[in-house]
N, C-alpha and C positions, 0 to 999 in steps of 0.2 A: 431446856438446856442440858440437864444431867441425859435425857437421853442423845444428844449430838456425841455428849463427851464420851461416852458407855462405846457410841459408834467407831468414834474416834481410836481408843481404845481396844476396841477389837481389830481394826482396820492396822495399827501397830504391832499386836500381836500376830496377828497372821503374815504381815511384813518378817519379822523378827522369825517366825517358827519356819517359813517358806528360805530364809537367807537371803533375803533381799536386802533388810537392813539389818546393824548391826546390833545387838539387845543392850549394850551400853546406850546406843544412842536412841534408842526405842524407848530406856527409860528414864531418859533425860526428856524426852520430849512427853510421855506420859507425863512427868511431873508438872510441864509448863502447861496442860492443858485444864490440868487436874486444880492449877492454881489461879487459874486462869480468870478475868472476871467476866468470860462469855461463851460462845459453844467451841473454838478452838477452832474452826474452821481457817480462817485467817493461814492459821500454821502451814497448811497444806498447799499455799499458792504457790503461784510460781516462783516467790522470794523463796521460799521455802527450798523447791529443787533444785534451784539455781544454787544454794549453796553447797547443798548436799553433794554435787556433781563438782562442784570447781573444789568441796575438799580433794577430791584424787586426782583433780588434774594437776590443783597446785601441786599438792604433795608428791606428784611423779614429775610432771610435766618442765620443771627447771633444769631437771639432770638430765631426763632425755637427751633434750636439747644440745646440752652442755657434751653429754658424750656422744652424741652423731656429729657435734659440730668437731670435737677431737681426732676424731677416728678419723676423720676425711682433710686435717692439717688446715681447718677454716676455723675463724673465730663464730660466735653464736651467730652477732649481725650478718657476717656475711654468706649464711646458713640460710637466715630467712629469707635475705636477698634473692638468694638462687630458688627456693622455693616458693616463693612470691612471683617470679616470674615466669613459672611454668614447668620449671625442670623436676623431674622426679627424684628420691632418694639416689633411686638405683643410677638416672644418669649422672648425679652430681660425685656419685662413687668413681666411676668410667673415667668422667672428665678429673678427676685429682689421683688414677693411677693407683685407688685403694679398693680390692675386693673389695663387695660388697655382702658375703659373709662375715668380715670382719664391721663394717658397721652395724650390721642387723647383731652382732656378739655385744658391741657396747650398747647396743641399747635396750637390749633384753636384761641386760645383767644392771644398768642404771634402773631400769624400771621394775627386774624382781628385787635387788636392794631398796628400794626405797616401797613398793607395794607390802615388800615383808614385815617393816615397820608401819606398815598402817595396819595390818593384820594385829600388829602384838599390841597397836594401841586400840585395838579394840575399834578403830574408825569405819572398817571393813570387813568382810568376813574373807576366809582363806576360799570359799567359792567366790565371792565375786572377784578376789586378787587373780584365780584361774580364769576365769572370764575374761579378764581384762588383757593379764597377759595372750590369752588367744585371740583375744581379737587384735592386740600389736603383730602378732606374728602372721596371723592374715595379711595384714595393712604389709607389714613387710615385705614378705611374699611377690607384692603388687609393686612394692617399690613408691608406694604412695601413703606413707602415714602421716601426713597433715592435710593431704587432700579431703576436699569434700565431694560429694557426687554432684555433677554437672560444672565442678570446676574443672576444665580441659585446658591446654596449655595456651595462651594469649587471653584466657576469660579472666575479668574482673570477679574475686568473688562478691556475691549480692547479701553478702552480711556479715559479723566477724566470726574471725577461721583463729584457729588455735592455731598458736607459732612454736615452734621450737621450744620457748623458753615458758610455756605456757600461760603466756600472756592472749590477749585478743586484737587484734587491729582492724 
């Protein structure tokens, strides 16, 4: 067992020194494995990344929402509505008569406000908050940032899809 943990342990470090994870939480989770009464395996499952991923979605993912639903004169629900049914950012822009420079403006600026406080909490690191935000401004670009790949417009998606408000359905 001490050498699972020793594994474990380096396996964090190199997380931690690469930026992947953040050294707060690197050793928060040394400490639980360290105390741990078995080789800490456990930690790493998929509970594990499941949460680690929905801390930045929560933590972005309401205000997004919240401001592409503003920018375009729609409430959240009726945000998802349009998006649930196949329409893209960019047409849901067109159809309500608001550039969609000005959506893709609030929701970069929702997402680096609140990425930047995950930064100074230490939750993230300021490379993955650049990460993150490039890949929203891809997604934007496309006019598709809730989509997933092989969701096309009349498909059911075939599992849950991240909403607006960063919830799942």
């Amino acid at each position: 067992m001490p050498a699972a943990k020793a594994a474990a342990d380096a396996a964090i470090d190199k997380a931690v020194a690469s930026g992947d994870l953040p050294k707060a939480i690197g050793d928060a989770i040394k400490t639980r494995i360290a105390n741990a009464n078995g080789d800490g395996c456990a930690l790493f499952g998929a509970r594990f990344r499941h949460l680690f991923k929905n801390t930045v979605k929560t933590g972005i993912g309401h205000d997004i929402g919240q401001a592409a639903a503003t920018s375009l004169h729609l409430s959240v629900d009726e945000l998802k509505s349009k998006l649930k049914s196949g329409e893209s950012l960019n047409d849901i822009a067109k159809d309500q008569n608001v550039d969609y420079a000005t959506v893709t403006a609030a929701i970069k600026g929702a997402a680096k406000t609140d990425l930047d406080k995950l930064v100074k909490a230490g939750t993230i690191t300021q490379d993955r908050e650049n990460a993150i935000l490039d890949r929203i401004d891809k997604a934007l670009q496309s006019g598709k940032l809730w989509s997933r790949p092989g969701r096309d417009k009349g498909n059911t998606p075939s599992g849950p899809v991240s909403s607006p408000s960063g919830s799942t359905s």
